[in-house]
C-alpha positions as CSV (number, residue, x, y, z in Angstrom):
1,X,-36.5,6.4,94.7
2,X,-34.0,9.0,93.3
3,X,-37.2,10.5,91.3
4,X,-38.9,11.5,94.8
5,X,-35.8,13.7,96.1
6,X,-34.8,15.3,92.6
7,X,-37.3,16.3,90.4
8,X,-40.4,15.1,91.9
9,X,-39.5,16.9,94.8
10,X,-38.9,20.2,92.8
11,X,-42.5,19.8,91.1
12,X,-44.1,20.4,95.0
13,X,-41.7,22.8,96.2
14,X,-40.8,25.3,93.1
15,X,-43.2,24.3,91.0
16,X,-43.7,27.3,88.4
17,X,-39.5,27.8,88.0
18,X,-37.7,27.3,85.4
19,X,-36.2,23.5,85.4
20,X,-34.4,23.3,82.1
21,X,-33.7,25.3,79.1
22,X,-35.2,23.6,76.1
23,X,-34.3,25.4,72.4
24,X,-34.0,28.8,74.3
25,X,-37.6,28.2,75.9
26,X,-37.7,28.0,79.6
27,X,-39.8,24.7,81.4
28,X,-41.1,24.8,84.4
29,X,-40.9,21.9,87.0
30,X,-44.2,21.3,87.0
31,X,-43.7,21.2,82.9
32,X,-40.7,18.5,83.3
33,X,-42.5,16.0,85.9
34,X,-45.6,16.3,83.3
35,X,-43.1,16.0,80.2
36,X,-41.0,13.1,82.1
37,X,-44.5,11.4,82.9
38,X,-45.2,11.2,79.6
39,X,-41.8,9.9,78.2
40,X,-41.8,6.9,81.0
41,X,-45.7,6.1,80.1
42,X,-44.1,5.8,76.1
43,X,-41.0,3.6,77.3
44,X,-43.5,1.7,79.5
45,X,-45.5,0.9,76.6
46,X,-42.7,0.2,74.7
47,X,-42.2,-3.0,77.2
48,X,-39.7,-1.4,79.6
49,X,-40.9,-2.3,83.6
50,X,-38.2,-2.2,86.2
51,X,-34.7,-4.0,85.8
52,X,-34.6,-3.8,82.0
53,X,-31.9,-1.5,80.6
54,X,-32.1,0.8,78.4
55,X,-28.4,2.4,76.5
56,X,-28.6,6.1,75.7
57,X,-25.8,7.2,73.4
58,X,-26.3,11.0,73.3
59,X,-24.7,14.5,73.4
60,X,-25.8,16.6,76.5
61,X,-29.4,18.0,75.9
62,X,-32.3,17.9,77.3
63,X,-33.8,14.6,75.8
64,X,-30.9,13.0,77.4
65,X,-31.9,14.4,81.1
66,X,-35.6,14.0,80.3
67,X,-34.5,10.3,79.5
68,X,-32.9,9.7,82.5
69,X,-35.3,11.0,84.8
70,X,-37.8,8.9,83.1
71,X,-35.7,5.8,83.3
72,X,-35.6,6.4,87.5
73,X,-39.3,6.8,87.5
74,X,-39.5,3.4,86.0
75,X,-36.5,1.6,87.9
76,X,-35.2,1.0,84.3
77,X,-31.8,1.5,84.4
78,X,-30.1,3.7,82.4
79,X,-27.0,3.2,80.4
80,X,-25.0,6.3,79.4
81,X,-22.1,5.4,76.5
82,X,-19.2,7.6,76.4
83,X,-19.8,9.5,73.3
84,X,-16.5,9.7,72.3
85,X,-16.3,5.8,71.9
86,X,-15.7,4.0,68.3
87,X,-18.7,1.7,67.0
88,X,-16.1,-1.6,68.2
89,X,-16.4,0.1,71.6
90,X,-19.7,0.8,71.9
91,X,-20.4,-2.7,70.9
92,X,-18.9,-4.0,73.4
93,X,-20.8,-1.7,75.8
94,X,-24.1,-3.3,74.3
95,X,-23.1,-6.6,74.5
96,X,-21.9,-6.5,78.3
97,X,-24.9,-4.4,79.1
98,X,-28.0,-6.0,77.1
99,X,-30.1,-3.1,77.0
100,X,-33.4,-3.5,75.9
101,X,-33.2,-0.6,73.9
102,X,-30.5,2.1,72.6
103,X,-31.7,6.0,72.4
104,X,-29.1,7.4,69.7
105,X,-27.9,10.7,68.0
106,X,-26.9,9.7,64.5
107,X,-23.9,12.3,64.7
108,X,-22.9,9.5,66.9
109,X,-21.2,6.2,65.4
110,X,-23.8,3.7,64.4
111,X,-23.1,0.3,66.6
112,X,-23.7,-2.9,64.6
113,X,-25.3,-5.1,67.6
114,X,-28.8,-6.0,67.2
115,X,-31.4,-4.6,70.3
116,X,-34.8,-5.2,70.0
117,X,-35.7,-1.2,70.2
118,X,-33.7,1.7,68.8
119,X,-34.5,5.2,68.0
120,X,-32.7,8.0,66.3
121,X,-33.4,11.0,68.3
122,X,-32.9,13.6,66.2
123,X,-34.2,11.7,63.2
124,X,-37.4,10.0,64.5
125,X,-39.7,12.0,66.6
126,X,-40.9,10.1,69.8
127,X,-44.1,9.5,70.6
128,X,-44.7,10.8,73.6
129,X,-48.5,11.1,74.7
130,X,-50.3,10.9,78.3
131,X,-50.6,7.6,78.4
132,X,-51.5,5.7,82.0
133,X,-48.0,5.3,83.7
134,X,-47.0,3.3,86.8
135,X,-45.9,5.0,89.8
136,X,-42.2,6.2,90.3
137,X,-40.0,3.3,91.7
138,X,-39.1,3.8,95.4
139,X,-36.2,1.4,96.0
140,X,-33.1,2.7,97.1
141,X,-31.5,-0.5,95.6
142,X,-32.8,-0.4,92.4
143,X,-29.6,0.2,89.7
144,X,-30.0,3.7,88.0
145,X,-26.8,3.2,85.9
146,X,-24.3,1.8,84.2
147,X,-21.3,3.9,84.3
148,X,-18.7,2.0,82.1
149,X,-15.2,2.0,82.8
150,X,-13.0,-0.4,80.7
151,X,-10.6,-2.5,82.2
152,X,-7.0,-3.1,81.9
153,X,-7.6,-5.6,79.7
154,X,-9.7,-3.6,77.4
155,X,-13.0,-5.4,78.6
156,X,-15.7,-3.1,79.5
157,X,-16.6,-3.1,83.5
158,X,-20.4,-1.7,84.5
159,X,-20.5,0.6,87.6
160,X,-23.5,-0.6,89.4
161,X,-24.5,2.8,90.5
162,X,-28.0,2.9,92.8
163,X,-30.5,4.9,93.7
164,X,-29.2,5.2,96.7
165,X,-25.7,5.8,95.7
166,X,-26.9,8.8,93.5
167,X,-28.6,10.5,96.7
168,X,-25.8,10.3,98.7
169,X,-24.0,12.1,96.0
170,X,-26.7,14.4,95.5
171,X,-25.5,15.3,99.4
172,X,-22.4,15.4,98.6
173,X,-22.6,17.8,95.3
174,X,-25.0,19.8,97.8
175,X,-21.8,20.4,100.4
176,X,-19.4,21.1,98.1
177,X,-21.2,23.0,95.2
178,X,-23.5,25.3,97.4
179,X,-26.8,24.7,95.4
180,X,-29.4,27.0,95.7
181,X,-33.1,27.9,94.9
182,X,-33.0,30.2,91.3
183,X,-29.1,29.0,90.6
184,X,-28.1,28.0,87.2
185,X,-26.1,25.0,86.5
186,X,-24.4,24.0,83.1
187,X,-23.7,20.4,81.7
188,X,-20.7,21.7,80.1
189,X,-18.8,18.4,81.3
190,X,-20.2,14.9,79.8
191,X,-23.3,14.2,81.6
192,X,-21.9,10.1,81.1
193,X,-19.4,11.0,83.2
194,X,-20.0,10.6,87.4
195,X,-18.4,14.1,87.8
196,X,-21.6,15.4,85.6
197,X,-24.5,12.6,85.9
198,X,-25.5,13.5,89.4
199,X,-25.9,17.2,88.5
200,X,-29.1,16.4,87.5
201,X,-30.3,15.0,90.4
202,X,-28.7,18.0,92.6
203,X,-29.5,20.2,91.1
204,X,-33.6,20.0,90.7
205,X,-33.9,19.2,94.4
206,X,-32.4,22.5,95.6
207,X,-34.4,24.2,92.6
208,X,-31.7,24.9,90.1
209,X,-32.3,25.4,86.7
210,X,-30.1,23.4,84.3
211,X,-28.8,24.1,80.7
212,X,-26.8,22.1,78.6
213,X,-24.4,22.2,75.7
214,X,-23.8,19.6,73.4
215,X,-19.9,19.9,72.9
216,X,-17.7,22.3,75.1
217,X,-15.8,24.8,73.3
218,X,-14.7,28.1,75.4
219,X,-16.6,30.5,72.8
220,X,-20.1,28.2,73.2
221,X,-19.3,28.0,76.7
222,X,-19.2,31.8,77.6
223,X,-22.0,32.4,75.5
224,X,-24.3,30.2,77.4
225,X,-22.9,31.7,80.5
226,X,-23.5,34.9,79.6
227,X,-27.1,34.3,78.0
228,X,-28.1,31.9,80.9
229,X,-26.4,33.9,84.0
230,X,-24.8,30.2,84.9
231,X,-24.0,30.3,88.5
232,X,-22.4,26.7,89.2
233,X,-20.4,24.2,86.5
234,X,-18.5,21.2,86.4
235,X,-14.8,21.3,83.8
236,X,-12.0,19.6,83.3
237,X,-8.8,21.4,83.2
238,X,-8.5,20.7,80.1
239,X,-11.3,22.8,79.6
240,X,-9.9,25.6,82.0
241,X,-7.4,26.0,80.4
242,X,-8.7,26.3,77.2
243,X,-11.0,29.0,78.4
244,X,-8.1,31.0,79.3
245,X,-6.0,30.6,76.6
246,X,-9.8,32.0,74.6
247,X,-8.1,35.8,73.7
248,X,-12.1,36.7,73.2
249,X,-12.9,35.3,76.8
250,X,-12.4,39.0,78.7
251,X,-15.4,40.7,76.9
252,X,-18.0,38.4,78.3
253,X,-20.1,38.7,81.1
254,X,-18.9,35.8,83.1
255,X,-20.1,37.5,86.6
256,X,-22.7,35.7,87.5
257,X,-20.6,32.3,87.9
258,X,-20.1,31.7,91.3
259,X,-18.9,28.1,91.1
260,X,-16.7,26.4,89.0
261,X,-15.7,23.1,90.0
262,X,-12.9,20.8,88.0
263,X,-11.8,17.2,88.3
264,X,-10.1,14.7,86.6
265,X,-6.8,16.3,87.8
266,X,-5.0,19.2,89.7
267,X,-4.5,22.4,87.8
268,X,-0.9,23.4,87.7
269,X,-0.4,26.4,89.6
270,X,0.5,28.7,86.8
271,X,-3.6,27.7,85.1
272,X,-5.2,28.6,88.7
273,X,-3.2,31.8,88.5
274,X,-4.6,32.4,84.8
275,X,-8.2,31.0,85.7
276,X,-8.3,33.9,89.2
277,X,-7.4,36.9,86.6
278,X,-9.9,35.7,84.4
279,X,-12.5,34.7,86.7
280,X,-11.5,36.2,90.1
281,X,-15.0,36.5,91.6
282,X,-15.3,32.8,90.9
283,X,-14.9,30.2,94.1
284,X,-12.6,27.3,92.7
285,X,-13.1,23.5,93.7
286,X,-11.1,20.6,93.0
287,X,-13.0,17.1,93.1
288,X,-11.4,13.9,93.3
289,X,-13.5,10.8,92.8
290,X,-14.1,7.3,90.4
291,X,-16.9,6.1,88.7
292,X,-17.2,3.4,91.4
293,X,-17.8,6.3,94.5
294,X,-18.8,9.6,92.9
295,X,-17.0,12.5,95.0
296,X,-14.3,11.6,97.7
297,X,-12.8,14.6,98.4
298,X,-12.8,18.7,98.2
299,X,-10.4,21.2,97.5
300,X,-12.3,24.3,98.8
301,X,-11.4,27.7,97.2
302,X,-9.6,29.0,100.5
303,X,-7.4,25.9,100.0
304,X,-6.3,26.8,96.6
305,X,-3.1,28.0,98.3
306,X,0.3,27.3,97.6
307,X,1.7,23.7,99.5
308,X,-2.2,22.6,99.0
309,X,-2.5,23.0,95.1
310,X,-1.1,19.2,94.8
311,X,-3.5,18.1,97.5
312,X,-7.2,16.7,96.3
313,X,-8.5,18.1,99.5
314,X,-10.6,16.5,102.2
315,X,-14.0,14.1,102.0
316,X,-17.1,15.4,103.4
317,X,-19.3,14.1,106.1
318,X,-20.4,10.8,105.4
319,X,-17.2,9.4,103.3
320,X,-14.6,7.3,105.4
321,X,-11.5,7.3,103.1
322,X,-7.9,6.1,104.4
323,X,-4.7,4.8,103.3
324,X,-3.5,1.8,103.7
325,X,-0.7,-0.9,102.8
326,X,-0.7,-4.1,100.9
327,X,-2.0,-5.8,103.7
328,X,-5.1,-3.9,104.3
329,X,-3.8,-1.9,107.6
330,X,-4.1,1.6,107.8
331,X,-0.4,3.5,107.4
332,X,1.1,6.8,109.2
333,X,0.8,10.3,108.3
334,X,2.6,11.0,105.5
335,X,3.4,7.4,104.6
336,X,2.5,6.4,101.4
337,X,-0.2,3.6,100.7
338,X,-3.7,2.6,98.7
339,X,-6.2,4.9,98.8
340,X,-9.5,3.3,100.2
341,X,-13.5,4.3,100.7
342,X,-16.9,3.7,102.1
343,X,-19.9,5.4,102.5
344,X,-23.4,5.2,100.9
345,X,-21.3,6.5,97.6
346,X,-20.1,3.2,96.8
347,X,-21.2,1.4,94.3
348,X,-22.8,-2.1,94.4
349,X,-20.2,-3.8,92.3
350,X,-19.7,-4.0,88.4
351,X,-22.3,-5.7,86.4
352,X,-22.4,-9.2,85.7
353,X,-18.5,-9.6,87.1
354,X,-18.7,-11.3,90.3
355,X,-14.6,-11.5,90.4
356,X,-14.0,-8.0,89.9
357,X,-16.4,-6.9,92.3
358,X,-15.0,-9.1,95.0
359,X,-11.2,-7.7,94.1
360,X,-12.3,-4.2,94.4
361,X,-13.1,-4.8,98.5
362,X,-11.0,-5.8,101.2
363,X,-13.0,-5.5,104.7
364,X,-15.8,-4.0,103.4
365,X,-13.6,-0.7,102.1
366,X,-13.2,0.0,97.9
367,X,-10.0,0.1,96.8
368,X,-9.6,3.3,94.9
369,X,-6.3,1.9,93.1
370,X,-4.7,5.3,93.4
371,X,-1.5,5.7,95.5
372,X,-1.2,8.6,97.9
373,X,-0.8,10.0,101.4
374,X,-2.5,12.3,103.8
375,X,-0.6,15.4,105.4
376,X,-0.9,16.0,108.8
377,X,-3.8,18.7,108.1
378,X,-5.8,15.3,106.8
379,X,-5.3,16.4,102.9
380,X,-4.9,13.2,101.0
381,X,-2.5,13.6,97.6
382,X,-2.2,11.2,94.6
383,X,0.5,10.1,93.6
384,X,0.2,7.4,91.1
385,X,-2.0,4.6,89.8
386,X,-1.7,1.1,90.7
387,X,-3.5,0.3,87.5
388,X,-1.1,2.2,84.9
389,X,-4.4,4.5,84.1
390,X,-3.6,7.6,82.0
391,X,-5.6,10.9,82.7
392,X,-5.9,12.8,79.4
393,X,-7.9,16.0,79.2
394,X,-10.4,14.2,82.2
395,X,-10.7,11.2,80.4
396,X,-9.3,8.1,81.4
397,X,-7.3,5.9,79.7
398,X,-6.0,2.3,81.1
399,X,-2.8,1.3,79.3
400,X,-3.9,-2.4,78.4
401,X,-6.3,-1.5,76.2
402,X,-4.4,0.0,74.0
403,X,-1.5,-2.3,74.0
404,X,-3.8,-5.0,73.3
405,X,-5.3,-3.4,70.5
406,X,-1.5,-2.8,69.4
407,X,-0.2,-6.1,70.0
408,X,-3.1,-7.2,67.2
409,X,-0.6,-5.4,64.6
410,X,1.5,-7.9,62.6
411,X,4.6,-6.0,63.0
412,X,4.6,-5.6,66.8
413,X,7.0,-7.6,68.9
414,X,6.1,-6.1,72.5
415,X,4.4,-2.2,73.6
416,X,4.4,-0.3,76.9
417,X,1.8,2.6,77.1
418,X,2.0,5.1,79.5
419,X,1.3,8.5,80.3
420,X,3.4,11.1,79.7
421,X,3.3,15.3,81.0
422,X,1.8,17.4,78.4
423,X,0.8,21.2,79.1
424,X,-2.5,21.4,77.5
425,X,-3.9,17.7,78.3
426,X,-1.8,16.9,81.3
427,X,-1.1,13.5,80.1
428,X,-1.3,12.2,76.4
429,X,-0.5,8.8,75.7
430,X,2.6,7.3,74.8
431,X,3.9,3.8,73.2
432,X,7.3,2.4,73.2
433,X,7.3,-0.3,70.8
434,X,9.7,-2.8,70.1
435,X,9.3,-4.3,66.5
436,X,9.4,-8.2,64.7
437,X,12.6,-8.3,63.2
438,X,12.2,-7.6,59.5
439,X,8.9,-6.2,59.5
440,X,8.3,-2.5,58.5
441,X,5.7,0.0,61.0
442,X,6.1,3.8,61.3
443,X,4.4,5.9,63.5
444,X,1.7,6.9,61.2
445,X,0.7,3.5,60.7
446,X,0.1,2.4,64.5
447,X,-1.7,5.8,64.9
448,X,-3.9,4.6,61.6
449,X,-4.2,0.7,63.3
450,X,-5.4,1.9,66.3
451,X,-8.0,4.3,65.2
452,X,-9.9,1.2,63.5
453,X,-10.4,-0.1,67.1
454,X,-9.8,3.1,69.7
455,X,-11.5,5.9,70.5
456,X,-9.6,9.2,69.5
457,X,-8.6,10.0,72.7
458,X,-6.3,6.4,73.4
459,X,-4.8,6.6,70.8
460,X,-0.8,7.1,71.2
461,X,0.1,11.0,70.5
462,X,3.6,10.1,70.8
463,X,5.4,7.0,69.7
464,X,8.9,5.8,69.9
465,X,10.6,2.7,68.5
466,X,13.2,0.6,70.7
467,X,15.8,-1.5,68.8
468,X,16.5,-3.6,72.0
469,X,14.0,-5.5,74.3
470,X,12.1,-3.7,76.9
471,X,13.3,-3.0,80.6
472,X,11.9,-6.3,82.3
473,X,11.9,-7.2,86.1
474,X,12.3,-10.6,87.2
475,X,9.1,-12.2,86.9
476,X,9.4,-10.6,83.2
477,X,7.2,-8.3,83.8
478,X,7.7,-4.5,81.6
479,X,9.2,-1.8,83.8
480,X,6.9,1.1,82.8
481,X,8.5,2.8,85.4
482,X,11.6,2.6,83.9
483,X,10.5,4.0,81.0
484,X,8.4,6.7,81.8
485,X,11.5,7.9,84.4
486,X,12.9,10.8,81.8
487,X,9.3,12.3,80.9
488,X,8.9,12.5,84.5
489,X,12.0,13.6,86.0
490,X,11.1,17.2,86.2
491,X,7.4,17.2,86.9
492,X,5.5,16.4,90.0
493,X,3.3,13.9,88.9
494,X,-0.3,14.0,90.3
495,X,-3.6,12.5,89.3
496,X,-7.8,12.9,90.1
């Protein structure tokens, strides 16, 4: 159904401009529908009908949006892995998942699970040819993706993500990001994350052309805004800040940008300060959101004030979000309580997890999991987590999974991970473990342990060793609070 609004849509209404930037060469809508035609003929023949899954393990490009869009002509449903997974990881996507199929870049780890269809991209040229092909799927119903998020206890959890949650997002990256006819939009963020994945469908249906680069880095980046004349974008501040730490960043013609947005986190006040001087024709827009709901809320550029920088903004038309207690009622201005959605957003539940899915609703709103308030002016803030998750450079990081990956060294008696302030990432993770008696670990080799199982961004940047017993409550459960406390005694602590 998605295929109809995005790029099938596009091939009636701007049918001879430019889509997508392939190798340097420019392809026209009318070019892409043909080209994507083709690809879901080939996948068709290859036995894929409707419900079957198919993995795609990729860095941004255009076979990876040409993949996509031929997985929602299909109603296959497409499963993009976080490329920055390890092989144990991405295993344990494929085994939740099932796919029928992986699509791979073999700069990517190799996983070691068995599918019945695989193909190296970049090693094994597809056969795409104009096969017969079914008719795109129209059912708004019908899963698209599989956004994975893992779980606080390190198992992975599906986002059931439909067709018609995608166009409701499509709406909502249309009121926020201004989309026009002849703009230019950049996958510079992961296109497997939600903050990127529906940029593809927004951005053919207003008739923008897209670009993509494979791995951000602030020199690559201006280049292809430069070359490209990007108008709109999706970062992390991570990213941002990067950019404007880039001392070669000044001589490029960054004009044409006319929208960056960034999520994941708040910028501090002193990187929106460096990001106006080095973009300060650029409108700025905070996004807060989950892989469960896509966008909930906007921090307009006018807003980017001080008193508001904190705030994640406000939702849009057609997002109910409150706060409310433990008990499910809705609380006062400015008390605090559990952040909680609906709207046509909202995901169907998480694959194959019945339990989870059931946990995540409580009269028929999502529980975000993030603790916050809303002023008087109806911006909502974040405070904390429920769920211990760490925010590191935009990617997220739940504390269980890496304390049970620890807890399988020999040496380790008990762990708390948490997040702790850091100016470049805004959190990196941190362990406090306590260790056997008589048993020998340094730092260097927990680091070393947990690479074997953790992707590089989970594992600990900073560990410290406790010769007593961890703070406990009464039930026994660890008082990360407790510890965490001194890291964040100075800082306002605020998460996206």
């Amino acid at each position: 159904m998605i295929y109809f609004h995005s790029l099938g849509r596009a091939s009636r209404y701007y049918t001879q401009r430019t889509a997508l930037v392939v190798d340097g060469a420019a392809v026209s809508f009318k070019a892409l529908h043909e080209r994507v035609r083709n690809i879901a003929a080939a996948l068709a023949a290859k036995g894929f009908a409707a419900g079957d899954c198919l993995a795609l393990l990729l860095p941004n490009s255009p076979d990876y949006i040409e993949l996509v869009y031929a997985c929602s002509w299909l109603g296959v449903t497409a499963v993009p892995i976080n490329a920055r997974l390890s092989a144990a990881e991405i295993d344990r996507v494929l085994l939740d998942a099932k796919p029928r199929g992986l699509v791979r870049h073999s700069s990517l780890p190799k996983p070691a699970v068995q599918l019945p269809w695989q193909l190296v991209i970049d090693e094994e040229p597809f056969d795409v040819r104009n096969d017969s092909c079914p008719d795109p799927v129209y059912d708004p119903e019908a899963i698209l993706a599989l956004i994975y998020t893992s779980g606080t206890t390190g198992r992975p959890k599906g986002v059931m993500v439909t067709h018609a949650n995608i166009l409701a997002n499509l709406d909502h990256f249309s009121y926020w990001m201004g989309y026009r006819e002849g703009g230019v939009y950049l996958h510079a963020a992961p296109i497997f994350h939600i903050a990127d994945f529906p940029a593809m469908f927004a951005a053919p249906a207003f008739g923008a052309r897209q670009v993509t680069i494979p791995k951000f880095s602030p020199q690559g980046f201006c280049e292809l805004v430069q070359h490209e004349r990007v108008t709109h974008t999706v970062l992390v501040p991570t990213m941002v800040n990067l950019l404007t730490q880039m001392p070669e960043a000044k001589p490029y013609d960054l004009s044409s940008l006319e929208i960056l947005a960034y999520g994941g986190s708040p910028m501090a006040p002193e990187l929106v300060r460096r990001t106006r001087k080095l973009l300060p024709n650029v409108k700025l827009l905070q996004s807060y959101g989950l892989s469960e709901t896509g966008f909930l809320t906007g921090l307009e550029d006018q807003e980017h004030v001080e008193g508001k920088l904190l705030s994640c903004g406000r939702p849009c038309p057609g997002i109910d979000l409150r706060v409310e207690d433990e008990t499910g009622k809705e609380v006062e201005v400015g008390q605090h309580g559990e952040l909680v959605a609906r709207g046509a957003n909202v995901m169907r539940g998480y694959w194959n997890d019945a339990e989870d899915t059931a946990l995540a609703f409580r009269n028929g709103m999502f529980r975000t999991g993030d603790i916050g308030y809303q002023d008087s002016d109806g911006y909502f803030y974040i405070l904390d987590r429920l769920k211990d998750m760490i925010v590191t450079g935009g990617e997220n990081v739940y504390s269980g999974e890496v304390e049970a990956v620890i807890y399988k060294h020999p040496a380790v008696r008990e762990v708390a991970v948490f997040g702790i302030p850091d100016s470049q990432w805004g959190e990196i993770v941190m362990a406090c473990v306590v260790r056997k008696p008589g048993m020998a670990m340094s730092a260097n080799d927990l680091t070393t342990h947990c690479r074997q199982f953790l992707a590089n961004y989970k594992i600990p940047r900073r560990v410290e060793f406790s010769d007593t017993e961890l703070p406990k409550s009464g039930s026994g459960k660890i008082l990360k609070r407790v510890l965490r406390e001194r890291f964040w005694a100075q800082e306002a602590r605020a998460v996206g």
